[in-house]
C-alpha positions as CSV (number, residue, x, y, z in Angstrom):
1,X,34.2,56.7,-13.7
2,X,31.4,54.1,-13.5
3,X,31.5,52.2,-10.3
4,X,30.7,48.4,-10.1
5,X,27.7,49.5,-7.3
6,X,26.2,52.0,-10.1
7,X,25.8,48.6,-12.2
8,X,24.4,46.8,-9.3
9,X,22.2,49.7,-8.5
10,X,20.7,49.6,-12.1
11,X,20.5,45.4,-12.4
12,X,18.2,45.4,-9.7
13,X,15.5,46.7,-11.3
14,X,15.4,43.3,-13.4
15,X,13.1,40.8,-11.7
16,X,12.8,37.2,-11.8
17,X,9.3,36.9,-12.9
18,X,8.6,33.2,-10.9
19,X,10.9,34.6,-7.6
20,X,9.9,38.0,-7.8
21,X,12.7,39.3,-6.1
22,X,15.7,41.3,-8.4
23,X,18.6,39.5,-10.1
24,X,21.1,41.0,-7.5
25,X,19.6,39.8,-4.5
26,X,19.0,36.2,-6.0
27,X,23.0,36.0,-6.6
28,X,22.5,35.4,-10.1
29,X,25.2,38.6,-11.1
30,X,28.6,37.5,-10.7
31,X,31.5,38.2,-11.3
32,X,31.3,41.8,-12.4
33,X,33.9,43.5,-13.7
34,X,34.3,47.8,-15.1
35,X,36.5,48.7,-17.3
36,X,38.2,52.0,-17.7
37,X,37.1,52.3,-20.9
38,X,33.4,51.7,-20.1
39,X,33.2,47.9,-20.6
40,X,30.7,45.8,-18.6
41,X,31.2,42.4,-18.0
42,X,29.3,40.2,-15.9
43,X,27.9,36.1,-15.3
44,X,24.3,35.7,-14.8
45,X,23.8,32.7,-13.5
46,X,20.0,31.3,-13.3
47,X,18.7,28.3,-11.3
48,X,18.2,25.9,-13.9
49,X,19.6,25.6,-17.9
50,X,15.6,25.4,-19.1
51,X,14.6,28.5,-17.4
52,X,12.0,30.2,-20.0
53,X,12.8,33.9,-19.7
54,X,16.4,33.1,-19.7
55,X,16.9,35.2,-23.1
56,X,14.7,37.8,-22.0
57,X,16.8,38.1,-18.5
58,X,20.2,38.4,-20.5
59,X,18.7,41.2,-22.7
60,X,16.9,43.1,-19.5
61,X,20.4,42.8,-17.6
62,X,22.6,44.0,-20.4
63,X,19.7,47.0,-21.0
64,X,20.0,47.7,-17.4
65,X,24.0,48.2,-17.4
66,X,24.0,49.6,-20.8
67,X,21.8,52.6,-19.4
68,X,24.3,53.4,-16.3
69,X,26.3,56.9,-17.4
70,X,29.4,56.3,-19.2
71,X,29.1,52.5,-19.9
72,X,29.8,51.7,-23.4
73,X,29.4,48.1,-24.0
74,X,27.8,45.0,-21.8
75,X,28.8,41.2,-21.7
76,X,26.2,39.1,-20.3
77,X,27.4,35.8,-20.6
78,X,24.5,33.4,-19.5
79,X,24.8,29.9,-17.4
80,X,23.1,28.3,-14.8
81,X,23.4,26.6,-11.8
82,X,20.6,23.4,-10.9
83,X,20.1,24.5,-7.7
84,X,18.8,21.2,-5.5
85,X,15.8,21.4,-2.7
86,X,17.5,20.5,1.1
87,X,17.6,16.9,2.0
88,X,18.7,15.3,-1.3
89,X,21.5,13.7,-0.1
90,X,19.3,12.3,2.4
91,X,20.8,8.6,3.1
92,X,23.3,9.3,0.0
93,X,20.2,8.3,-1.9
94,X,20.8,9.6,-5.4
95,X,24.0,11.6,-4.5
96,X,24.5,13.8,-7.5
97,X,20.8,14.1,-8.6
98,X,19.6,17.7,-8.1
99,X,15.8,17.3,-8.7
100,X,13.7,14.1,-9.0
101,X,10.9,14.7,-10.5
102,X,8.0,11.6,-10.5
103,X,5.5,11.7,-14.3
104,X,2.1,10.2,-12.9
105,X,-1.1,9.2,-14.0
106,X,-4.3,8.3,-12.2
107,X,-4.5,5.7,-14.7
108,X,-3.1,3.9,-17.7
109,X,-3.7,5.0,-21.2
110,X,-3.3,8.7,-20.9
111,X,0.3,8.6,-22.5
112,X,2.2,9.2,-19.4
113,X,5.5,7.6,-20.6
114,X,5.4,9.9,-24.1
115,X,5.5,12.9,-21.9
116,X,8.4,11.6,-19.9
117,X,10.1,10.6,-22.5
118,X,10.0,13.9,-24.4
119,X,9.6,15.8,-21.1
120,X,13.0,14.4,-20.8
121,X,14.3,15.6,-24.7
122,X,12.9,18.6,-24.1
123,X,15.3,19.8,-20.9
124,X,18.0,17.9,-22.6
125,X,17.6,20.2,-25.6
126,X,17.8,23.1,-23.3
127,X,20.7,22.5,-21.5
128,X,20.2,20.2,-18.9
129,X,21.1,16.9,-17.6
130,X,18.8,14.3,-17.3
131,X,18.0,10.6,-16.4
132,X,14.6,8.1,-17.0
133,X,14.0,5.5,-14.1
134,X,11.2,3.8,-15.3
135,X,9.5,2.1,-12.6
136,X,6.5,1.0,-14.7
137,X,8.0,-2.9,-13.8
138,X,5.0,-4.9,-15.8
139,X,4.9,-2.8,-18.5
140,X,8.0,-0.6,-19.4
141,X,8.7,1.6,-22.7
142,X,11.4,3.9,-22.0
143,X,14.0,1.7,-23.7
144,X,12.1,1.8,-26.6
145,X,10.9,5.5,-26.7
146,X,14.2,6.5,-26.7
147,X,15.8,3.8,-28.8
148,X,18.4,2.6,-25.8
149,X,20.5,0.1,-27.9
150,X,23.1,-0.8,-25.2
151,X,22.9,-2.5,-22.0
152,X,23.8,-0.9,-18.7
153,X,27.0,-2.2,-17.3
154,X,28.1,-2.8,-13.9
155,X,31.2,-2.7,-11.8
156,X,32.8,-4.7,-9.5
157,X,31.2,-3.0,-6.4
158,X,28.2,-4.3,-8.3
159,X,27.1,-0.4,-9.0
160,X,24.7,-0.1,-12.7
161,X,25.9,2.4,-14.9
162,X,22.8,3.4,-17.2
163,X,23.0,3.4,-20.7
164,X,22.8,7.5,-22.4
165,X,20.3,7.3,-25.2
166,X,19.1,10.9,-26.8
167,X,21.2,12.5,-24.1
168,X,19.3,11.1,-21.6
169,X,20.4,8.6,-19.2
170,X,18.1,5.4,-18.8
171,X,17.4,2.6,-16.6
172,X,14.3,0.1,-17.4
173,X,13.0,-3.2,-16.8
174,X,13.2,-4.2,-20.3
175,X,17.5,-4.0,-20.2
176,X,16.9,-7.0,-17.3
177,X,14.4,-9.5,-19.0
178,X,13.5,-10.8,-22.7
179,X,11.8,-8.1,-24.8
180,X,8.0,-10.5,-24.6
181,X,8.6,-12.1,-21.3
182,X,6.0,-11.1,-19.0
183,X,7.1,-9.9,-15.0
184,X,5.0,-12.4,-12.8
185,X,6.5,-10.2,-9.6
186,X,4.1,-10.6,-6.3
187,X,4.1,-6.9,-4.9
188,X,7.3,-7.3,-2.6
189,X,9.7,-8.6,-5.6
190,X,8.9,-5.5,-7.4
191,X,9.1,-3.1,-4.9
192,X,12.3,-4.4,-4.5
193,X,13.5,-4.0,-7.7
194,X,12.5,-0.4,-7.7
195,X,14.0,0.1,-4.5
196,X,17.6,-1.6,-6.9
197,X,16.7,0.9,-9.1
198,X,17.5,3.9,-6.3
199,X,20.1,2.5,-4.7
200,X,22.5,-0.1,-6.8
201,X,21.8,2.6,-9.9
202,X,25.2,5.2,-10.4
203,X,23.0,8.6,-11.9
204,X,26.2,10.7,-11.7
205,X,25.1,14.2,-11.4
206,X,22.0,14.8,-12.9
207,X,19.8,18.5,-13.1
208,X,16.7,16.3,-13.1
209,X,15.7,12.3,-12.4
210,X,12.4,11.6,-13.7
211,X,10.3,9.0,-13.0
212,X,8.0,7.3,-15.2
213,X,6.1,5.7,-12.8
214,X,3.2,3.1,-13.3
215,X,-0.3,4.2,-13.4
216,X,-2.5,4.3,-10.2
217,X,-1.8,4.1,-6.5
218,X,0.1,1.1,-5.6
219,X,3.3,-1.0,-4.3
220,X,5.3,1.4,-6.7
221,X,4.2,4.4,-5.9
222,X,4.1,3.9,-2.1
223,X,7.6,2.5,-2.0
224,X,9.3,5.6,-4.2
225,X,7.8,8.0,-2.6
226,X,8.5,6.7,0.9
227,X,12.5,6.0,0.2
228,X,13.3,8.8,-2.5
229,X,13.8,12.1,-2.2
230,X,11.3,12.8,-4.8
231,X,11.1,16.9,-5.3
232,X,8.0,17.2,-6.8
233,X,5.3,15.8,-9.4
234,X,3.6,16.0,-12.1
235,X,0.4,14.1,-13.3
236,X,-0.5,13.3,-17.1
237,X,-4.4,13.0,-17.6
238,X,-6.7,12.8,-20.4
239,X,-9.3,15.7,-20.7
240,X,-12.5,13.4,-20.2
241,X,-14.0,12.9,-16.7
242,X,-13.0,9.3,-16.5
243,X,-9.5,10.2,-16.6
244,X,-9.7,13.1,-13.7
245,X,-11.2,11.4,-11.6
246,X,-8.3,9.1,-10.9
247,X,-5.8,12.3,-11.4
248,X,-7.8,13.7,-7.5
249,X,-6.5,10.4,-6.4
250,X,-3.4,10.4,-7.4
251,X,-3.3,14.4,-6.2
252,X,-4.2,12.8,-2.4
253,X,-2.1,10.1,-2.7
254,X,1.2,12.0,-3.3
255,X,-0.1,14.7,0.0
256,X,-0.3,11.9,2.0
257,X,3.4,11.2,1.6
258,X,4.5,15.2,1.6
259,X,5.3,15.2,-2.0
260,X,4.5,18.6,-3.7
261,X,2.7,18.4,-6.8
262,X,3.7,20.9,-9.0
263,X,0.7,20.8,-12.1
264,X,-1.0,18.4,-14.1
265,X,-0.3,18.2,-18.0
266,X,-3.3,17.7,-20.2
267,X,-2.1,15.3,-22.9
268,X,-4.0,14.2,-26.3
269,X,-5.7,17.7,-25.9
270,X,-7.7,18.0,-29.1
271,X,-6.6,17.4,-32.6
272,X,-6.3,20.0,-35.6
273,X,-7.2,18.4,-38.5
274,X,-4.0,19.3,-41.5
275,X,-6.7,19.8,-43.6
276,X,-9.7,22.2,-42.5
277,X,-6.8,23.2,-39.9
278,X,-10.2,22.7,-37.7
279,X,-9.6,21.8,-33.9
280,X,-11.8,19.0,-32.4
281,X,-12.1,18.0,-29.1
282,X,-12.5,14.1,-29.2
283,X,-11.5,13.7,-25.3
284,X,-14.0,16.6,-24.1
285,X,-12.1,19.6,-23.9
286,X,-10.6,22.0,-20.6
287,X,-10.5,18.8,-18.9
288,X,-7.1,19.6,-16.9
289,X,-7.8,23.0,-16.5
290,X,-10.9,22.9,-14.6
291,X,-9.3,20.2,-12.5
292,X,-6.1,22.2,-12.1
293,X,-8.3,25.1,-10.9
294,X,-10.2,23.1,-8.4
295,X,-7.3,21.9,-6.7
296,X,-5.1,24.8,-6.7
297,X,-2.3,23.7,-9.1
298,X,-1.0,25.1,-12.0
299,X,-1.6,23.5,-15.9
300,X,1.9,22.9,-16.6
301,X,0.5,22.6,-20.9
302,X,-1.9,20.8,-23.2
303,X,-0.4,18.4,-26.0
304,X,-2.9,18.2,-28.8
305,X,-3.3,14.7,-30.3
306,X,-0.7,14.6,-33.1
307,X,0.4,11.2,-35.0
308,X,3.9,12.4,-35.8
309,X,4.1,11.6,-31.3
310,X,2.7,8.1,-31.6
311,X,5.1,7.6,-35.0
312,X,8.2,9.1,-33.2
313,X,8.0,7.1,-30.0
314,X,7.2,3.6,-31.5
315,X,10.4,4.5,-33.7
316,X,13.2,5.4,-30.7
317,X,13.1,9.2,-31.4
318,X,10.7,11.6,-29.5
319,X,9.0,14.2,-31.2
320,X,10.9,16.7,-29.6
321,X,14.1,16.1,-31.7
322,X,12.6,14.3,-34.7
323,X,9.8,17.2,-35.2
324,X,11.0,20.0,-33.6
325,X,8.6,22.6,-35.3
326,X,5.5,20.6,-34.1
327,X,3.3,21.8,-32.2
328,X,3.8,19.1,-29.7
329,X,7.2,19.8,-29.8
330,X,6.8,23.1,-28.9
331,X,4.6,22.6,-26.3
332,X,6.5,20.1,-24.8
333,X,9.6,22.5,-25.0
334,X,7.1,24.9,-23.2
335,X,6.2,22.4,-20.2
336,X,9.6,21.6,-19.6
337,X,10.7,25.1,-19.0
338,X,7.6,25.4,-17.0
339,X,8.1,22.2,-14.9
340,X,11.8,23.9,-14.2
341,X,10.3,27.5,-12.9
342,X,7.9,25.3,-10.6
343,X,10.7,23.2,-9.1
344,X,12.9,26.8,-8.7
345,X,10.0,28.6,-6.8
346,X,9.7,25.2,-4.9
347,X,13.8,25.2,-4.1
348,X,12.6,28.9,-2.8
349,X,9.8,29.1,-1.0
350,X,9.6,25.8,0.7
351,X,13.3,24.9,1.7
352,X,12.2,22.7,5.2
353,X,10.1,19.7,3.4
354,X,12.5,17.4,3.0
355,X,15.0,18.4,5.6
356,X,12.9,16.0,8.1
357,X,12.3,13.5,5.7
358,X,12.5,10.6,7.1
359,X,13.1,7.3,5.6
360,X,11.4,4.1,5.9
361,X,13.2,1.1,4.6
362,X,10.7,-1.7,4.0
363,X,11.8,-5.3,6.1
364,X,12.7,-7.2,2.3
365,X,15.7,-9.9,1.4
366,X,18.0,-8.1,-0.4
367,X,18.7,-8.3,-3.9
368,X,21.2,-6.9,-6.5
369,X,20.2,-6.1,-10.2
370,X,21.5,-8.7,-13.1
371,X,22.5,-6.9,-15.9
372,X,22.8,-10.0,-18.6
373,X,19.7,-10.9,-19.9
């Protein structure tokens, strides 16, 4: 009769390709159960629901069993587990949240909000649950991106409950003033406000927060990286010199503070003209790479310059769901699940950053968040 260690024996020749260590050893086979009859049953359970190779695990894993003597049949039924880096309950700062994950950019112009916003629909699409804090205070988008249509509401403990728009949880400037009134905020009054958006802010439980954050290195960025248990992040650039230039800053910046960077996206890299089906590089072109070589860091993708992204964010609906079979889409589909492996190899390899983290809240008047305009 087939044994259940004859099964494990055989499953640990399947290796996680980012962990490389063996499905068995990472716990990710559970309960396992052999039948008389020579029925295999068994969970695997992965890290994260936008895991890349997730099909190709489940189908290694049921070969695996399948090839043990005297099985007859295998049930892999897939899932996952968000697993969450030590420390994030730090302070019961964003209790729930599994990952925070802050979208940067040296500079403005290079389309960082697009690729949160369908960063966002991409691991929403695969599974996972996901939030938008958009701390671009003078200039936020994420309520339109997404077409939010309801306001957040608030409870009598004065707690914000975000408003779900595409499946993705969001909270923005733009639900708290007019649509065209400008935010004439001195640099305390909006690091304030951000620091609102942390703590007054219920998330729930979330696989990933990201945070569209403004451009540069400023009040913003200083304050959310000191007070939030940010995982890891990524920076949006522009292939052109210009634009990497401020991407080394914005690199340095987030060492300083003991945030890991976990790759730099290329965005509007190159455009394929629908008729010749010619590429041209108007931005220069292996612009992220080179920099992503020079600095050690992976690059995460390259979105080519495509006007159905442009069309689909100024009209509530990223490209992502309205487009699927773009090839933005797709490559936003393929960052996501690449942004997810980063943050899983991160979880594993470097488990003691945050466990000292220590937070630093700034001497301000406190404020609470108005939800009617």
């Amino acid at each position: 009769m087939t044994t259940e260690e004859q099964i494990l024996q055989n499953l640990r020749s399947v290796q996680d390709p980012d962990l490389h260590k063996d499905i068995v050893t990472l716990g990710f086979v559970q309960n396992l159960k052999v039948s008389g009859d020579g029925a295999v049953d068994f969970d695997l359970v992965l890290t994260t629901p936008a895991c890349p190779v997730k099909d190709k695990l489940r189908d290694q894993a049921a070969a695996a069993a399948k090839a043990v003597p005297g099985v007859k049949s295998v049930d892999v039924r897939l899932s996952a587990r968000t697993t969450a880096r030590p420390g994030m309950d730090k302070g019961q700062l964003l209790t729930g949240v599994k990952n925070v994950v802050a979208v940067a950019s040296g500079k403005g112009g290079v389309g960082k909000s697009t690729v949160t916003a369908n960063l966002a629909a991409a691991l929403v699409k695969q599974g996972a649950t996901v939030g938008i804090l958009d701390a671009d205070i003078y200039g936020p988008s994420q309520g339109m991106m997404l077409g939010v249509k309801d306001d957040p509401e608030m409870d009598s403990d004065k707690k914000v409950y975000p408003p779900t728009a595409q499946g993705v949880k969001v909270i923005s400037m733009s639900m708290f003033t007019d649509d065209e009134a400008p935010v004439v905020w001195r640099g305390p009054m909006v690091s304030q406000m951000v620091q609102n958006f942390v703590r007054q802010v219920e998330w729930g439980e979330l696989d990933y927060l990201l945070i569209d954050m403004p451009p540069g290195t400023g009040d913003i960025q200083l304050t959310l990286t000191q007070q939030t248990p940010i995982t890891g992040a990524v920076i949006v650039t522009t292939p052109q010199d210009v634009a990497l230039l401020d991407v080394k800053r914005g690199i340095k910046m987030f060492d300083k503070v003991s945030v890991p960077v976990i790759g730099i996206i290329e965005n509007m890299s190159g455009f394929v003209c629908d008729g010749c089906g010619k590429r041209h590089d108007i931005f220069r072109k292996d612009g992220g790479l080179r920099t992503a070589r020079s600095m050690g860091l992976p690059l995460l993708g390259a979105v080519p310059l495509e006007p159905s992204v442009a069309l689909c964010g100024d009209q509530g609906e990223p490209v992502v769901f309205r487009a699927p079979d773009s090839i933005s889409a797709a490559m936003f589909r393929e960052i996501a699940g690449r942004v997810a492996s980063e943050l899983s190899v991160l979880h594993a390899t470097d488990s003691d950053i945050l466990s000292e983290f220590d937070y630093v809240w700034n001497e301000l008047p406190e404020t609470e968040l108005e939800v009617s305009k």
